[in-house]
N, C-alpha and C positions, 0 to 999 in steps of 0.2 A: 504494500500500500504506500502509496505518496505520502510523503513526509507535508506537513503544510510547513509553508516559512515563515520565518519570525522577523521583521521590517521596524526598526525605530524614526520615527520622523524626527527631526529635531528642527527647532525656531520658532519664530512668533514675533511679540513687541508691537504688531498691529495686526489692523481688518487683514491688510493688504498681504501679510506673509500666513496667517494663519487661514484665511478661506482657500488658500489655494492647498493649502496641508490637507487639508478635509476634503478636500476635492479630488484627490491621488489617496489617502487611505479610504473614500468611499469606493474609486475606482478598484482601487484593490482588492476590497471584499466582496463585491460584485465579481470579477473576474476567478473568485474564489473566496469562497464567504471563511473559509478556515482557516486564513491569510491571519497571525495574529500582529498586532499592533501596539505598538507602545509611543506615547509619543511624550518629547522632553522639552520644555520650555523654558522661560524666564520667571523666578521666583516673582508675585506682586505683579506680571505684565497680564495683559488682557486674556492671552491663551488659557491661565489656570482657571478661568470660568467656561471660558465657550468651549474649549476641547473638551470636558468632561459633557458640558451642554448638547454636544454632538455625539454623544454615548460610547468614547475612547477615553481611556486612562493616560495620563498624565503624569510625569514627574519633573519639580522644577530645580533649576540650577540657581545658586545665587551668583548673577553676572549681570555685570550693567558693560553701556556701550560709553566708547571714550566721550566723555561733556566736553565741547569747544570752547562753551562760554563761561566755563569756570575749571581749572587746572585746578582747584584745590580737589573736587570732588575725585578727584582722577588717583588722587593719593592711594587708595586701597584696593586701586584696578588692578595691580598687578598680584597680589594677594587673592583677591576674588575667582582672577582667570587661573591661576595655581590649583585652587581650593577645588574649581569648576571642572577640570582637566581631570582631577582625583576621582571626584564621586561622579564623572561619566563612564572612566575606565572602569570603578563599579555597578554599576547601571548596566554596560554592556554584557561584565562578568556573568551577574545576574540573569540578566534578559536573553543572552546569547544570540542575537542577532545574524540573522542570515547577510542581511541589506542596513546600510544606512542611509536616510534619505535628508539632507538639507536642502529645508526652503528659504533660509535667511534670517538675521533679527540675530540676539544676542545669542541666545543658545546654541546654534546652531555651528558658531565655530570650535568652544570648546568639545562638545561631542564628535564631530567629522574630526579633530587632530586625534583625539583619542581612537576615534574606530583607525586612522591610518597607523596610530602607532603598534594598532593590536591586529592589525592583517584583514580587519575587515573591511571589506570591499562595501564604498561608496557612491554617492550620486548626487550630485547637484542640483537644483533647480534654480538658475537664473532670472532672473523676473527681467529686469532691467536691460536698457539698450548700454548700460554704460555700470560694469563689473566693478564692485567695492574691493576694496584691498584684503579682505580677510578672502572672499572666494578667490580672487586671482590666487593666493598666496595656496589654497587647501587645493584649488583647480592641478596641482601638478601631483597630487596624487590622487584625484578623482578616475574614476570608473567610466564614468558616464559627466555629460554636463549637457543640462538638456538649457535653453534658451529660446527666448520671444523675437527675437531679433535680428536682423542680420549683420556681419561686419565683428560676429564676436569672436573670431580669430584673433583678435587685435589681443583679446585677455587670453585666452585659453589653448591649447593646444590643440590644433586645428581635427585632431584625428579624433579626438575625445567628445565633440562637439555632435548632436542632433537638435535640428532645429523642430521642438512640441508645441512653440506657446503655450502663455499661461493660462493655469487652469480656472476655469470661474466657475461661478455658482451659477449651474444651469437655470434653478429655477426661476432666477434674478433676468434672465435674458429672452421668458417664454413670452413672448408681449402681442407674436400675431392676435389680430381681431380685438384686445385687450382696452382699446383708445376710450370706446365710450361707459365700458363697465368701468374702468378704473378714474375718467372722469366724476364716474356716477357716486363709485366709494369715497371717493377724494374731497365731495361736495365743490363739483368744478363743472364749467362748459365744456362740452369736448367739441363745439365748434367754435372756441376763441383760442387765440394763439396762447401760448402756456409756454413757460421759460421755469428750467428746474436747476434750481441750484445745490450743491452737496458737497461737503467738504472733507465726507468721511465721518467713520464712527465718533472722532474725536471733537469735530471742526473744525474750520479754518480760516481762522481770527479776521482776513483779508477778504475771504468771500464775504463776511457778516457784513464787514464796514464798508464792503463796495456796494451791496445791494440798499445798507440804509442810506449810505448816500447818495443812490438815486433812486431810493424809493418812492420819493413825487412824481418820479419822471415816467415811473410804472404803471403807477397809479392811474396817471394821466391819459399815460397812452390805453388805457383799457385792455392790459397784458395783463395775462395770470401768471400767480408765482407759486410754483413749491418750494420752500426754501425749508432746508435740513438743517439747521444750525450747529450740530452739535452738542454735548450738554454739558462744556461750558460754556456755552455760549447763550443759549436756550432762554435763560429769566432775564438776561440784558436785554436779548434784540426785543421779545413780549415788550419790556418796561418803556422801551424806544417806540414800538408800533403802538400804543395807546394815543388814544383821541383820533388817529389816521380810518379813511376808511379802507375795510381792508377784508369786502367781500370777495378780491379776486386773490387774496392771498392767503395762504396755507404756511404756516410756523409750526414744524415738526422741529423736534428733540433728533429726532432718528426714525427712518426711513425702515420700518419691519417687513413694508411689504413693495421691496425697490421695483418689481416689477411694474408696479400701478401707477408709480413715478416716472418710470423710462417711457411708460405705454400713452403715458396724458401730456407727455411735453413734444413740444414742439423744435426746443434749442436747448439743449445741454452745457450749464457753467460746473469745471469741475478741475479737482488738483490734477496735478499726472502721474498719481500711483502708475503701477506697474500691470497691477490683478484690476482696476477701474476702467484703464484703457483697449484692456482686453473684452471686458466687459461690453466697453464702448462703439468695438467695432463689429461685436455681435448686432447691439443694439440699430446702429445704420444710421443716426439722429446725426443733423448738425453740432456741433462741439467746439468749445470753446475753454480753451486749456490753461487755467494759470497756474502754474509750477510754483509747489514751494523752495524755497528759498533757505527753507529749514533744514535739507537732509543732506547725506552724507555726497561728495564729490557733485552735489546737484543734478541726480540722475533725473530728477521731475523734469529737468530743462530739455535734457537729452532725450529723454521718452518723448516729451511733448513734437520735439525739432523730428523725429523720428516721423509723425505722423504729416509736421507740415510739409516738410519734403516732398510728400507724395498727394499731396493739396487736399489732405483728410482731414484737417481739426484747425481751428484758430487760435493762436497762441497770444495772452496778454501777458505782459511782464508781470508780477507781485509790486512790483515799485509802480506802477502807474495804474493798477486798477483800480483803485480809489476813485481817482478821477475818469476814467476812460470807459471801466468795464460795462457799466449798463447802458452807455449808449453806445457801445458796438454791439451787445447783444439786441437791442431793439431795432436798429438796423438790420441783422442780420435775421431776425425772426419773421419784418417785412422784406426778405427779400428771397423770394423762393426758387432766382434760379441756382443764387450762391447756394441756397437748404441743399436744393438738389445735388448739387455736384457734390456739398462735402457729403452728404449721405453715400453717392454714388460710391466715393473715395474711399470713406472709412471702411465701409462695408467688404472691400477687394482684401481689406491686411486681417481679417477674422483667421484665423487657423482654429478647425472646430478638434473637438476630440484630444485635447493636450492632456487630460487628466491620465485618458484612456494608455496615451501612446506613451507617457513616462510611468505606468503601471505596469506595462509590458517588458520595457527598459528596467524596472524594480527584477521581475520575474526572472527576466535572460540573465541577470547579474548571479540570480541567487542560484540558480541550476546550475551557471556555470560556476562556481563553487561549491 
């Protein structure tokens, strides 16, 4: 009888690294439900609720990622990633692992140096058009390094490399025929133009403060808004839209049911995660991309440039959205042959089935040892 294999996912730290984790261990169990799983995270980060949330165990490492904006906090990093390195080589011991899988985010590097220091064969997953320093560095003992992108020979070793795309939440991207029921749940028109804005589970301080400041101009034009704020952001922006009218706008915390969101807008404002824009070009919608400014080598810039290149998404800087962003998006929502084309455009860079195809890539690793 067939042995089933034993798979550790490791990473997290956001939406963005952990739904694509859940995305390749549900593939997994699907392609063989007796696939067991373990996955390892960030002590305190988002994963140790939602992975368990998604009916996979969990164990967390305590490791944080280098702070730019403060050296002191950095002082115990080097301790941490020691301590981190230890009680994965344990973990492994324990779990015996056929496969390792990283998807990125803090955990994800001390467990892949320990799977290479202990002969087990791993796997990459890339999100980004533009490789942070910890995978370029773990990529020369990788197995596999699966990526969204093209041109990632540039990081990695050109023969180790399959191009899967990132994996998304299918259910998040099921939208055909969706436009007037999800109008209808939304308490919206589904024949007025509709502009959705999202900043991610967290928010994104620059989306809140472009949209209040031109939220007259919204108003005025007779455009609906779903606007996702985040929650922290959530009891400002409310506090801010009081006295305003504000029957064509919709002030969510968080987006539970992002399909009904993708399915009732018309123009898409949104950061340039990596798992969002993969989403994005499922979805087909006009986009409008403003990159944060916050992450590591600035990959949101690079993700973003990756799309306008190929005349798929609209790109604002984070320094001038303030000022600029709502009136390019009202522009752009009245203007349906620009809709059209970047629809046409995004739609072409979808790769369907990544979750599917680096499941596979899990499997061939683990038979062949």
């Amino acid at each position: 009888m067939k042995k089933a294999i034993r798979v550790i996912i490791s990473g997290g730290g956001t939406g963005g690294h952990i739904f694509p984790a859940v995305a390749i261990a549900n593939a997994l169990k699907r392609a063989d439900p007796d696939t067991e799983i373990l996955f390892v995270g960030a002590t305190g980060r988002m994963e140790m609720e939602k992975i368990p949330a998604a009916g996979y165990k969990i164990i967390g490492l305590d490791i944080q990622g280098f702070q730019r904006n403060s050296l002191l906090k950095n002082v115990f990093l080097p301790f941490k990633l020691f301590k981190s390195v230890l009680k994965a080589r344990s973990i492994i011991k324990d779990f015996k692992p056929d496969v390792v899988v990283g998807v990125g985010g803090y955990a994800s590097g001390p467990l892949l140096y320990a799977a290479g220091q202990m002969n087990i064969p791993y796997l990459i997953q890339e999100q980004n058009s533009y490789a942070g320093i910890t995978n370029k560095w773990l990529g020369k003992k990788a197995e596999r390094i699966c990526v969204a992108f093209d041109g990632m020979q540039k990081f990695f070793p050109a023969d180790k490399i399959i191009k899967t795309g990132n994996p998304i939440r299918r259910e998040a991207v099921e939208i055909a025929n969706l436009r007037f029921s999800a109008a209808e749940l939304l308490s919206l028109s589904p024949r007025k133009k509709t502009i959705l804005v999202t900043g991610g589970s967290l928010g994104a301080g620059t989306l809140n403060k472009s949209m209040l400041a031109g939220i007259d101009k919204i108003i005025k034009a007779d455009v609906q808004l779903i606007w996702q704020t985040g929650k922290f952001y959530y009891s400002f922006v409310k506090e801010q839209m009081e006295g305003r009218n504000t029957e064509n706008i919709k002030v969510l915390e968080f987006l539970y049911r992002m399909e009904l969101a993708y399915a009732a807008s018309d123009v898409i404002i949104s950061r340039a995660g990596a798992g969002t824009i993969a989403e994005l070009c499922f979805i087909k919608k006009p986009v409008i991309l403003v990159p944060s400014p916050n992450v590591a080598e600035d990959h949101q810039t690079k993700n973003a440039m990756a799309l306008v290149q190929n005349g798929a998404a609209i790109l604002v800087a984070d320094t001038i959205a303030e000022k600029e962003l709502v009136d390019i998006a009202l522009s752009l929502v009245n203007n349906p042959e620009k809709c059209n084309e970047l629809s046409e455009n995004i739609g072409k860079l979808a790769l369907a089935n990544a979750d599917e195809i680096i499941a596979s890539e899990v499997f061939k690793l683990a038979n062949k040892n």
